[in-house]
N, C-alpha and C positions, 0 to 999 in steps of 0.2 A: 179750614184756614191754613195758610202756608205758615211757616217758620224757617227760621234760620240759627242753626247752635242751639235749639231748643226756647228761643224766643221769638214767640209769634210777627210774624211784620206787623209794621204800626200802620195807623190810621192816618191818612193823609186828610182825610175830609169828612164832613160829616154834616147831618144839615138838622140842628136844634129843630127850628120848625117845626119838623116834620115826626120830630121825635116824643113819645107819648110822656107824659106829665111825672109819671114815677117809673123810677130805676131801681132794678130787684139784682145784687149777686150775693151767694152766699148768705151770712145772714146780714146783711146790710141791704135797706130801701132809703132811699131819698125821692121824697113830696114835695116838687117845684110847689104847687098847685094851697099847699099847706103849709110852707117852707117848715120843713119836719122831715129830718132823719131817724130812723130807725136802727138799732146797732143792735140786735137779739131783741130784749127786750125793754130796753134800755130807750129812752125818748132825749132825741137830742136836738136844741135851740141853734142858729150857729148864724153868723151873717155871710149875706148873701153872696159874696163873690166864693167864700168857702164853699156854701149849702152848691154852686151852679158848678163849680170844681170839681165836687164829689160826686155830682149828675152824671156830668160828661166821661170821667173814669168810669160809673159802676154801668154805664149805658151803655160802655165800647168796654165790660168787662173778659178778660183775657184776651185783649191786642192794646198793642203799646199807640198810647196817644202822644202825638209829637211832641214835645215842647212848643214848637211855633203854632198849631194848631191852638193849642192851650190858650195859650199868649193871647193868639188873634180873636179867638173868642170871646175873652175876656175883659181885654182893657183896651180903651182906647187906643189909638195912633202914640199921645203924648206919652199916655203910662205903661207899654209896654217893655217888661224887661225880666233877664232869667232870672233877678233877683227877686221880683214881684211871685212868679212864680213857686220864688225857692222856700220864700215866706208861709206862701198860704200852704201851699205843702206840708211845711211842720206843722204848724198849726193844722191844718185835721187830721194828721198821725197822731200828735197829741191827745186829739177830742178822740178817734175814733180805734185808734188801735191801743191792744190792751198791752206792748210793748214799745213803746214809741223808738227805741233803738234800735231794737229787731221789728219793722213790719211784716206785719201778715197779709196785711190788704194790700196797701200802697207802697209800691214796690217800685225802684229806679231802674230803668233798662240804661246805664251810661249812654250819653253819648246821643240818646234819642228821647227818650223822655219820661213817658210814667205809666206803670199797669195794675189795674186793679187786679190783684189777682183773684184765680179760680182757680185752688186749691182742694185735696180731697181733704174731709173729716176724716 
């Protein structure tokens, strides 16, 4: 994968579909199939538009997924907006990283959008 200044190009597209039921980075999985996240060993409940957010990052984990991509995936035509975005966002930093000020997973590339990262231990 290419980069640029040391963050990977983002993802322009990408086709769910086609894409297998559970997303594995580091120790985080997310179970469409179960709606059930996994955070070590930790079992986490979450609604869905969260649970399919945290899909799409850890399934496209270390390349940046666009904000509009996100967007489009997500919500409707009506409810599309970077605020809807910026909501569900906190919210699974919250649930899912153990510093929600400092993340470790869910990280902001300004300007383009959001990277699950893949970090060494």
């Amino acid at each position: 994968m290419s980069s640029t200044a040391g963050v990977p190009l983002a993802v322009d597209d990408f086709h769910l579909g086609e894409e297998p039921l559970v997303a594995r980075a580091q120790d985080v999985e997310v179970d469409l199939g179960a709606n059930l996240v996994r955070v070590g060993s930790q079992r986490l409940l979450m609604p869905a538009k969260e649970l399919h957010l945290l899909f799409l990052l850890v399934a496209n984990a270390g390349r940046v997924v666009r904000r509009e991509i996100l967007i489009e995936r997500l919500w409707a035509s009506g409810q599309r907006s970077n605020k809807n975005l910026d909501v569900h966002i906190r919210r699974l930093r919250q649930r899912i990283e153990p510093d929600p000020q400092r993340p470790r997973y869910i990280r902001t590339a300004r300007g383009i959008g959001y990277i699950f990262d893949i970090f060494d231990e």
